[in-house]
Structure formats: C-alpha cells, structure tokens
PDB file of N, CA, C and O in Angstrom:
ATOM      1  N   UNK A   1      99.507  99.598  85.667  1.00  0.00           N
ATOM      2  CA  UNK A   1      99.065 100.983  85.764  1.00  0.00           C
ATOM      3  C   UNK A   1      99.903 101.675  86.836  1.00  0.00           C
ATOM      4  O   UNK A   1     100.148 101.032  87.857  1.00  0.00           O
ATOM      5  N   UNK A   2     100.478 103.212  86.681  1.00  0.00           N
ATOM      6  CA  UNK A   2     101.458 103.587  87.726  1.00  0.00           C
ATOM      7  C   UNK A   2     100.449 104.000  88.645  1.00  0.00           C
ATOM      8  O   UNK A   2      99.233 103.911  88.475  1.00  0.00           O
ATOM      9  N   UNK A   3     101.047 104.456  89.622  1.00  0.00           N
ATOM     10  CA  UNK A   3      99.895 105.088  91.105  1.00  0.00           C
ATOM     11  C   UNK A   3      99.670 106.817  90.764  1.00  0.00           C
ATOM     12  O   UNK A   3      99.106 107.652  91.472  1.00  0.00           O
ATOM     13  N   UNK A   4     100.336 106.996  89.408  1.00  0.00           N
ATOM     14  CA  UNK A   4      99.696 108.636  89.366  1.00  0.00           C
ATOM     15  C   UNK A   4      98.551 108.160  88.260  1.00  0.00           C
ATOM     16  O   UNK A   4      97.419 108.623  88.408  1.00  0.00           O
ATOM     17  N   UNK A   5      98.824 107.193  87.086  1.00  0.00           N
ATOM     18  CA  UNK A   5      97.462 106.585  86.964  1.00  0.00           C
ATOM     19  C   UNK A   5      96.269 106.155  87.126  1.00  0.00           C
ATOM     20  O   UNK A   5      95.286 106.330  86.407  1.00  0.00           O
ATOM     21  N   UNK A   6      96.425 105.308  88.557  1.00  0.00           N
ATOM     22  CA  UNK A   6      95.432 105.262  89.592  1.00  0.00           C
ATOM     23  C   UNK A   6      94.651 106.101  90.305  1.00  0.00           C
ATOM     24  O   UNK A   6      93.480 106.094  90.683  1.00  0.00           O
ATOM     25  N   UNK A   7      95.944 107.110  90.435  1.00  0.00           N
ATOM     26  CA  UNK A   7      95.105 108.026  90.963  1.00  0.00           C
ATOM     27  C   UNK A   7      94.248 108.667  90.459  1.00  0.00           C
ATOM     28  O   UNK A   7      93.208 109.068  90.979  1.00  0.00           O
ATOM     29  N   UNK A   8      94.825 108.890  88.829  1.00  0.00           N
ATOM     30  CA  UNK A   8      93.550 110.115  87.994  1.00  0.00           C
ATOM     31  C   UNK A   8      92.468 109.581  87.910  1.00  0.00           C
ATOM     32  O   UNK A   8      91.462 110.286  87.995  1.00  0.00           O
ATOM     33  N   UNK A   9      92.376 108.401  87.750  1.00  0.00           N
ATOM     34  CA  UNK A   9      90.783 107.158  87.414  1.00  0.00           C
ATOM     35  C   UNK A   9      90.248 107.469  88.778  1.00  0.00           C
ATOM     36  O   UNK A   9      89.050 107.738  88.855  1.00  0.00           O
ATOM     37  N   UNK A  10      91.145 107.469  90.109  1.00  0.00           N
ATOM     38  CA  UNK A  10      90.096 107.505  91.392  1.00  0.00           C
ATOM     39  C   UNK A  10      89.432 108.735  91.325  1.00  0.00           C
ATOM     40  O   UNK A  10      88.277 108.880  91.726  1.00  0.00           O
ATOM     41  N   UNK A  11      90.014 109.501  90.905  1.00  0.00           N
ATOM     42  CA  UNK A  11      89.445 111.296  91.143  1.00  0.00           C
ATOM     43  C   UNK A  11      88.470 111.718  89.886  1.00  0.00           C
ATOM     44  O   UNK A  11      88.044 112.851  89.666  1.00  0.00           O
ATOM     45  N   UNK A  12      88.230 110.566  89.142  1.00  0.00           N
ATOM     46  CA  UNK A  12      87.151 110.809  88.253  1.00  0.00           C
ATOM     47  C   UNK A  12      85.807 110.559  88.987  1.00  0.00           C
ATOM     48  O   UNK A  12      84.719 111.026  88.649  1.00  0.00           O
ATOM     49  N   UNK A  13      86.037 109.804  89.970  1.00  0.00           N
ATOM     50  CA  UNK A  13      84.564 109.598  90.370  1.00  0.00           C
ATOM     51  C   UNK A  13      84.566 110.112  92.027  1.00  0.00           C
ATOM     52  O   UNK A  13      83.724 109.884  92.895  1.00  0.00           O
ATOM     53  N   UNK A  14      85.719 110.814  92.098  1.00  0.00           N
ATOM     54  CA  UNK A  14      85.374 112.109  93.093  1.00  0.00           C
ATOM     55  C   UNK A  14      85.492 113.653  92.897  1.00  0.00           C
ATOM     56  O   UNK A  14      86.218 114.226  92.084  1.00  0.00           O
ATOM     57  N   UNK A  15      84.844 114.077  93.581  1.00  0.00           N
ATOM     58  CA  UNK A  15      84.675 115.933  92.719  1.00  0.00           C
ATOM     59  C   UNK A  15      86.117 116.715  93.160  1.00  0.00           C
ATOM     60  O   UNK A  15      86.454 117.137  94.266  1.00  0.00           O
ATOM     61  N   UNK A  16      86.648 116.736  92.201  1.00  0.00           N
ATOM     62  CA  UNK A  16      88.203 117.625  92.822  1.00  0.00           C
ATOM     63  C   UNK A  16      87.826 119.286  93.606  1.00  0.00           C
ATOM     64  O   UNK A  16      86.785 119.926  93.458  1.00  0.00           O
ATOM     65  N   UNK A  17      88.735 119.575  94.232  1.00  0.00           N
ATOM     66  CA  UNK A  17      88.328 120.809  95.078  1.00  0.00           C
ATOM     67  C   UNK A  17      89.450 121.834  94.453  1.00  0.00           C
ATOM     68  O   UNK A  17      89.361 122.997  94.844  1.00  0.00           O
ATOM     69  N   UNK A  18      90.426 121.541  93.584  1.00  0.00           N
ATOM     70  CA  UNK A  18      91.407 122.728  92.902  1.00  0.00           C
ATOM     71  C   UNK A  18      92.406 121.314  92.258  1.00  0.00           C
ATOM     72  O   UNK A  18      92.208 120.100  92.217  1.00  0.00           O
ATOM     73  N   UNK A  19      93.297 122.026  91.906  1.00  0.00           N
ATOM     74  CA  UNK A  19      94.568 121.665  91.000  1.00  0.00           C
ATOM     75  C   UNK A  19      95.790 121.607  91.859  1.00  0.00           C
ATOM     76  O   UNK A  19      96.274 122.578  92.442  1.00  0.00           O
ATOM     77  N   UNK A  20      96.190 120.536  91.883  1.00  0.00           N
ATOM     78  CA  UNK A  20      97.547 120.554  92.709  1.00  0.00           C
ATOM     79  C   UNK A  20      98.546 121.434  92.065  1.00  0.00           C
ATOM     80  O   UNK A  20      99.024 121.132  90.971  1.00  0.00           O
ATOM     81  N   UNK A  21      98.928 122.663  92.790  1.00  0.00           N
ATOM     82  CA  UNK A  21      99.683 123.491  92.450  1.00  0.00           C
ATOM     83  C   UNK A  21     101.495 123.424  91.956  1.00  0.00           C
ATOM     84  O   UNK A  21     102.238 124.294  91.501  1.00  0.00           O
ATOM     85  N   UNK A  22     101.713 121.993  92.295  1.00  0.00           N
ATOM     86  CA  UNK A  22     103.204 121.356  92.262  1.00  0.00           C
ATOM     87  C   UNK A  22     102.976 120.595  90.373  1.00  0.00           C
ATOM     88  O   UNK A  22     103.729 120.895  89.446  1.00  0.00           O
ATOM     89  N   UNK A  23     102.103 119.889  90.286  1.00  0.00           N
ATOM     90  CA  UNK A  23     102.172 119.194  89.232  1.00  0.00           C
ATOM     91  C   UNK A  23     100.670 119.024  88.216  1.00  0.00           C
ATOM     92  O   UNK A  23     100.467 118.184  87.340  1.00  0.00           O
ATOM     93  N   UNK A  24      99.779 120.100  88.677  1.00  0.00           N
ATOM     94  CA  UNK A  24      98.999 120.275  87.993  1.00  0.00           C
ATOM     95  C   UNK A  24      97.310 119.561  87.658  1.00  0.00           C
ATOM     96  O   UNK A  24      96.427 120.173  87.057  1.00  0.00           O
ATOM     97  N   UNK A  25      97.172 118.087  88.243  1.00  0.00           N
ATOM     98  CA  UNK A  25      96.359 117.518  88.268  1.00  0.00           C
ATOM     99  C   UNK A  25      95.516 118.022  89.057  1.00  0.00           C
ATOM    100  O   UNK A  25      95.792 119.001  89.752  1.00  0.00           O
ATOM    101  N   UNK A  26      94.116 117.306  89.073  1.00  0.00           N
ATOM    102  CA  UNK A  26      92.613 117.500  89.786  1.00  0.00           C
ATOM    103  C   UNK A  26      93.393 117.002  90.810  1.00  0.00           C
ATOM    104  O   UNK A  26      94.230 116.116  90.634  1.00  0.00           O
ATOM    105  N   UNK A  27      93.045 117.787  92.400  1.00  0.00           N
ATOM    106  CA  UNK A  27      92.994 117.084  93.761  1.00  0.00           C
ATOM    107  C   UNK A  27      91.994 117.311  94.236  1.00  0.00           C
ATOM    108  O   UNK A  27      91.356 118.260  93.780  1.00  0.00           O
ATOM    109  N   UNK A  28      91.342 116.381  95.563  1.00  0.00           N
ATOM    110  CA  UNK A  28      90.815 116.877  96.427  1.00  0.00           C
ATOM    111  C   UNK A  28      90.997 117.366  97.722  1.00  0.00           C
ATOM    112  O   UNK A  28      92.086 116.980  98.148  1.00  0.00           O
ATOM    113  N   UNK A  29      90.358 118.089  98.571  1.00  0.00           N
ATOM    114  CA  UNK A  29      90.907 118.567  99.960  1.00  0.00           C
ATOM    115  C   UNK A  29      89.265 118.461 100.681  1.00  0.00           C
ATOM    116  O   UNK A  29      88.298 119.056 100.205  1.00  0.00           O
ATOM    117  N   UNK A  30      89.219 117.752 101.666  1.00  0.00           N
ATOM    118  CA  UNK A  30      87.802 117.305 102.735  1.00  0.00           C
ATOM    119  C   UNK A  30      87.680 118.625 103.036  1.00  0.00           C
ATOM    120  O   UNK A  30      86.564 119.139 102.966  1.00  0.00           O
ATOM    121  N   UNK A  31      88.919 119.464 103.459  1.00  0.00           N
ATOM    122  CA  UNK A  31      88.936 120.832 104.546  1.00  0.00           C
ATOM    123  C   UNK A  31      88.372 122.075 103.162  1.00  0.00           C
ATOM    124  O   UNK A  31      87.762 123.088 103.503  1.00  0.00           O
ATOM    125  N   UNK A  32      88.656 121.821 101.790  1.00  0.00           N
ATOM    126  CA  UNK A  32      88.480 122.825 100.936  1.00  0.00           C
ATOM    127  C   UNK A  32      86.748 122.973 100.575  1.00  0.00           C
ATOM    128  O   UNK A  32      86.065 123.908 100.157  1.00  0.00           O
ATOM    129  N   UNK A  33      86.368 121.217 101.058  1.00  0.00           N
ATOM    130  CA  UNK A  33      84.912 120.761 100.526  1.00  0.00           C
ATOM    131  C   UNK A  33      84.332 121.202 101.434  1.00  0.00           C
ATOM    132  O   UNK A  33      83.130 121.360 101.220  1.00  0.00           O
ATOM    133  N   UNK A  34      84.812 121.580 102.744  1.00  0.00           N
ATOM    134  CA  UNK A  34      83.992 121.953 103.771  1.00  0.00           C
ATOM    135  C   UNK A  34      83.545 120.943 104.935  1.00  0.00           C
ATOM    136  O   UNK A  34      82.535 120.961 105.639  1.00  0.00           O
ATOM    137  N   UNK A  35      84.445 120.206 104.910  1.00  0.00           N
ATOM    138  CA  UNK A  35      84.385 118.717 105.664  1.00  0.00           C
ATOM    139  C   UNK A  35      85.081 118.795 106.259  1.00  0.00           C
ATOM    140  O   UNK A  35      85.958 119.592 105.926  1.00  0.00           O
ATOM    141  N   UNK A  36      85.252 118.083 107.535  1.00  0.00           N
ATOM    142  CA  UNK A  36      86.229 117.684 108.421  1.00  0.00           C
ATOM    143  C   UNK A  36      87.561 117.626 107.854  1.00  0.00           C
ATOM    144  O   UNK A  36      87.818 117.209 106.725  1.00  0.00           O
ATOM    145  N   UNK A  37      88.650 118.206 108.961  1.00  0.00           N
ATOM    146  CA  UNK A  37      90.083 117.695 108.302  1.00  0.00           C
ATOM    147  C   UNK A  37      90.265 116.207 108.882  1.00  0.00           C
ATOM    148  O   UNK A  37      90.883 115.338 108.267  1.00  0.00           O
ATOM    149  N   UNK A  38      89.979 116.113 109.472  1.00  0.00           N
ATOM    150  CA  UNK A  38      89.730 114.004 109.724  1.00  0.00           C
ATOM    151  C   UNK A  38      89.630 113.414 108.827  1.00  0.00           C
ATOM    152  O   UNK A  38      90.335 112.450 108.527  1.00  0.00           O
ATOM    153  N   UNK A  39      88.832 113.817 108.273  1.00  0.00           N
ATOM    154  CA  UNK A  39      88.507 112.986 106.688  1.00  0.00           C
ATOM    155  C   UNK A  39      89.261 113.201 105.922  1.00  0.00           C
ATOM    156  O   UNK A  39      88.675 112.756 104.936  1.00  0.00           O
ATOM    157  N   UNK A  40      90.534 113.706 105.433  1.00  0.00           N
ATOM    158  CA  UNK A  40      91.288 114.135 104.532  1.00  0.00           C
ATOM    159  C   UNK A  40      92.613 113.012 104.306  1.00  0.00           C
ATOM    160  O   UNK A  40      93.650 113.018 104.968  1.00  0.00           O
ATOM    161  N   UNK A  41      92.352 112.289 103.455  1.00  0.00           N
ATOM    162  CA  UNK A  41      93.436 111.477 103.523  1.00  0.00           C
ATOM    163  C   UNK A  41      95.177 112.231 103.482  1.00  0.00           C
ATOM    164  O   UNK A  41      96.222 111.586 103.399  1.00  0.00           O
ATOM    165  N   UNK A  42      95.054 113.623 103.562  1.00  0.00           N
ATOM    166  CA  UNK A  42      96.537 114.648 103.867  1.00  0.00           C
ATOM    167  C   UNK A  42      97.109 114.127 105.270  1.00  0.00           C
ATOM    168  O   UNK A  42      98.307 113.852 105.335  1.00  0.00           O
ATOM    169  N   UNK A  43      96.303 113.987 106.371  1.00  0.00           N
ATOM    170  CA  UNK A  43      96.586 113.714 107.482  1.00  0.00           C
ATOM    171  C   UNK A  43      97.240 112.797 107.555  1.00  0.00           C
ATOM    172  O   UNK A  43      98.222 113.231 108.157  1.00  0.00           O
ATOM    173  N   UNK A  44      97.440 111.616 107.333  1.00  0.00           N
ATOM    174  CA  UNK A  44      98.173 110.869 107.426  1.00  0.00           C
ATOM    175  C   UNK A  44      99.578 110.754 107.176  1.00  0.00           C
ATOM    176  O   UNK A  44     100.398 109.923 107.567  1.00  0.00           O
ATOM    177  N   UNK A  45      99.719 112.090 106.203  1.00  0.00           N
ATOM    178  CA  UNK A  45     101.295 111.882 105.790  1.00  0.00           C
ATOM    179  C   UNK A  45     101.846 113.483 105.729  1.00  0.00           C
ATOM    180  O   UNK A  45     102.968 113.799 105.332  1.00  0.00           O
ATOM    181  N   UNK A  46     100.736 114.487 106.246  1.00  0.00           N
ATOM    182  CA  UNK A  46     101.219 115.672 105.991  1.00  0.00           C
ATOM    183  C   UNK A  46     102.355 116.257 107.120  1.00  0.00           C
ATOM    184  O   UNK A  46     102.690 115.680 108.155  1.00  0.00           O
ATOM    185  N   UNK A  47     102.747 117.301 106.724  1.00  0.00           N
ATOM    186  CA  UNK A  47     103.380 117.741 107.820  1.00  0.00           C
ATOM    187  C   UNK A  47     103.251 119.359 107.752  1.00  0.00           C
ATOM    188  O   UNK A  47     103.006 119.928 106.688  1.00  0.00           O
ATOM    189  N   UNK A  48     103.423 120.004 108.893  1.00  0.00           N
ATOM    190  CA  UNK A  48     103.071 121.715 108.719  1.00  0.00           C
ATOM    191  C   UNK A  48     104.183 122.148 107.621  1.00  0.00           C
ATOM    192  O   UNK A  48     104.009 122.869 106.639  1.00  0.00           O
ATOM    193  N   UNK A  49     105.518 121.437 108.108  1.00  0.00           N
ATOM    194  CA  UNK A  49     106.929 122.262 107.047  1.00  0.00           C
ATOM    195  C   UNK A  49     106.937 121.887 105.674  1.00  0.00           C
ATOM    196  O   UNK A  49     107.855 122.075 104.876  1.00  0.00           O
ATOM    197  N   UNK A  50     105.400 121.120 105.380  1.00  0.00           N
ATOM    198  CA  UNK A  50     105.521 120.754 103.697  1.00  0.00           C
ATOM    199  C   UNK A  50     104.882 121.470 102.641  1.00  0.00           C
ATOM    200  O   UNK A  50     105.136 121.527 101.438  1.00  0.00           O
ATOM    201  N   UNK A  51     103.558 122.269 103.693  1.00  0.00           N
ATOM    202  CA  UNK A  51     102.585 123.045 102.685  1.00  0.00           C
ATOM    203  C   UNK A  51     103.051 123.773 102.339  1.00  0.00           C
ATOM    204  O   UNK A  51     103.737 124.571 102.978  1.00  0.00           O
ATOM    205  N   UNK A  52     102.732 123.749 100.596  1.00  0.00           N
ATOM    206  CA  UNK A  52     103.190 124.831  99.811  1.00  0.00           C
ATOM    207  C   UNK A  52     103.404 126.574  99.896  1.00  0.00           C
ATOM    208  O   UNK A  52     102.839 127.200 100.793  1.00  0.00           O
ATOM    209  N   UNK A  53     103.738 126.843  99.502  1.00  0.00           N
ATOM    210  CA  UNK A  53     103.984 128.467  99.910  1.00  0.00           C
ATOM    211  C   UNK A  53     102.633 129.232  99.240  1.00  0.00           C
ATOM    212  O   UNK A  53     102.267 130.398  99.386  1.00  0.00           O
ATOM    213  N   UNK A  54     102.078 128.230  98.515  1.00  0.00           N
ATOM    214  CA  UNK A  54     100.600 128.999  97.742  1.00  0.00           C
ATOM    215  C   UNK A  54      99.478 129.102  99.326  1.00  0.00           C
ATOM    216  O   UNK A  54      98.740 130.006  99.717  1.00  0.00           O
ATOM    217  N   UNK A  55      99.914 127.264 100.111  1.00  0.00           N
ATOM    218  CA  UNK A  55      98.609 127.382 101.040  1.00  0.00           C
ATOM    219  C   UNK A  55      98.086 126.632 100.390  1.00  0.00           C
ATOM    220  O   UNK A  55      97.337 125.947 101.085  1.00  0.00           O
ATOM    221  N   UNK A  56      98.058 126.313  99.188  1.00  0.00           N
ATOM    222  CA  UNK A  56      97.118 124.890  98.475  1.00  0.00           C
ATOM    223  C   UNK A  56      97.641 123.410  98.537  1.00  0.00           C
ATOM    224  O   UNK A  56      98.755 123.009  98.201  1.00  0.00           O
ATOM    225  N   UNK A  57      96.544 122.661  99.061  1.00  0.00           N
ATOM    226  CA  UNK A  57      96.981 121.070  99.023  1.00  0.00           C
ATOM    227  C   UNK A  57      97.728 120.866  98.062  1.00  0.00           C
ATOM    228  O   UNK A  57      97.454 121.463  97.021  1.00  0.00           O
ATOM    229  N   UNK A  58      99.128 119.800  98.092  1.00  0.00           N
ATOM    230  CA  UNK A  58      99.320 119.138  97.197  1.00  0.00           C
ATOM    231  C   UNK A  58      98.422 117.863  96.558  1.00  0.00           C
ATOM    232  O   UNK A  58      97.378 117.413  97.029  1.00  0.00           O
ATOM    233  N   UNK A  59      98.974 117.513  95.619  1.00  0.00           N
ATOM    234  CA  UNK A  59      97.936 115.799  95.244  1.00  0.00           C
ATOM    235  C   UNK A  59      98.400 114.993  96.114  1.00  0.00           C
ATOM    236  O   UNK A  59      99.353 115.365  96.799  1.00  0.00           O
ATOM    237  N   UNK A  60      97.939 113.930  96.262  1.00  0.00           N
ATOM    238  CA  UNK A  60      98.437 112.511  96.715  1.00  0.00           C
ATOM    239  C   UNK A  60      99.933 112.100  96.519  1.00  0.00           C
ATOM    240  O   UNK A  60     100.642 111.645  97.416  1.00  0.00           O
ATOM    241  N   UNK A  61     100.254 112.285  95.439  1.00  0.00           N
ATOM    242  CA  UNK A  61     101.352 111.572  94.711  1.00  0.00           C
ATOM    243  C   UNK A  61     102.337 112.877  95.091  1.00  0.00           C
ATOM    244  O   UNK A  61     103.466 112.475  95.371  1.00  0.00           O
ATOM    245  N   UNK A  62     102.228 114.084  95.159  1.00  0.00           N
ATOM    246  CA  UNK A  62     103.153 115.385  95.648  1.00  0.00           C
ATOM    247  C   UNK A  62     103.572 115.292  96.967  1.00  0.00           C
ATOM    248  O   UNK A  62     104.765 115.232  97.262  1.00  0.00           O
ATOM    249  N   UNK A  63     102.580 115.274  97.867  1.00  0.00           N
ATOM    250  CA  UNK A  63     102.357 115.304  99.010  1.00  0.00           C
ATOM    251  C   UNK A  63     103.489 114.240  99.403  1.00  0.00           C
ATOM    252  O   UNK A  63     104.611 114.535  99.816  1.00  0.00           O
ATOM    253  N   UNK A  64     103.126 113.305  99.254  1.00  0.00           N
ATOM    254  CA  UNK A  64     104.257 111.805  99.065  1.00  0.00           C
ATOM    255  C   UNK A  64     105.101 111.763  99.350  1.00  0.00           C
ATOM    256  O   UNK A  64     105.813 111.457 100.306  1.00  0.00           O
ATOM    257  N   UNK A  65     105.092 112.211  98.167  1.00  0.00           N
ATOM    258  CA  UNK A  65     106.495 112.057  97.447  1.00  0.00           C
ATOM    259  C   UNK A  65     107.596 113.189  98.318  1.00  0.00           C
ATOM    260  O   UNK A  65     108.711 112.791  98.657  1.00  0.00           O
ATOM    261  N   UNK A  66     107.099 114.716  98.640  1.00  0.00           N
ATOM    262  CA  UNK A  66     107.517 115.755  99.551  1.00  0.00           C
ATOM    263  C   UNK A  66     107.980 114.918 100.863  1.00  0.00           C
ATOM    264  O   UNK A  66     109.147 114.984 101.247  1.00  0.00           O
ATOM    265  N   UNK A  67     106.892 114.033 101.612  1.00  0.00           N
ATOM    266  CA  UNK A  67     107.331 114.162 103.217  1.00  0.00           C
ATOM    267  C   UNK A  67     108.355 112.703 103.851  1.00  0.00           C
ATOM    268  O   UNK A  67     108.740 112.681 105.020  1.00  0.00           O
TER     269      UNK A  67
END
C-alpha cells in the first residue's frame, strides 16, 4: 500500500477539516478544529516559507514532500 494510500484509510476514521489545496484530498488541521497547534502533526515538519499562498494546510504527503 503507498503512504498516500495509507493515508486516505487513516483520514477515514478522522473528521477532515478542508481539502488540501495542492492535491485535493480530505486533510486535517488540530488549529482549523479548534485545537491546539501542538497537536497538529504540521509541526513537526512545517515551516513558515512553505504555507500555501491560499493560507490552507497542505496534506501530509504535500506538506512532505514541500519541506
């Protein structure tokens, strides 16, 4: 199974918060749900010079793949 595979099966049994604006899939964002940005697995790999010019999270696999 590839890891953009994986990923869609994980996000079935979490509530997406929008559409990754780069490639179109369900994402989630902790900060969009109203949760801590701590909790956001973005942190770990984001960077300020990567967010999109929309302002919307990328997916997992965008995000990534970008930094």
């Amino acid at each position: 199974m590839t890891d953009h595979m994986q990923m869609l099966k994980d996000l079935q049994s979490i509530h997406s918060t929008h559409k990754c604006p780069q490639c179109g899939v369900p994402a989630y964002c902790s900060m969009e749900a109203g949760k801590s940005a701590n909790l956001c697995w973005c942190m770990t790999v984001a960077k300020d010079d990567i967010l999109p010019a929309t302002g919307v999270c990328l997916c997992k696999k965008c995000l990534t793949a970008e930094a």
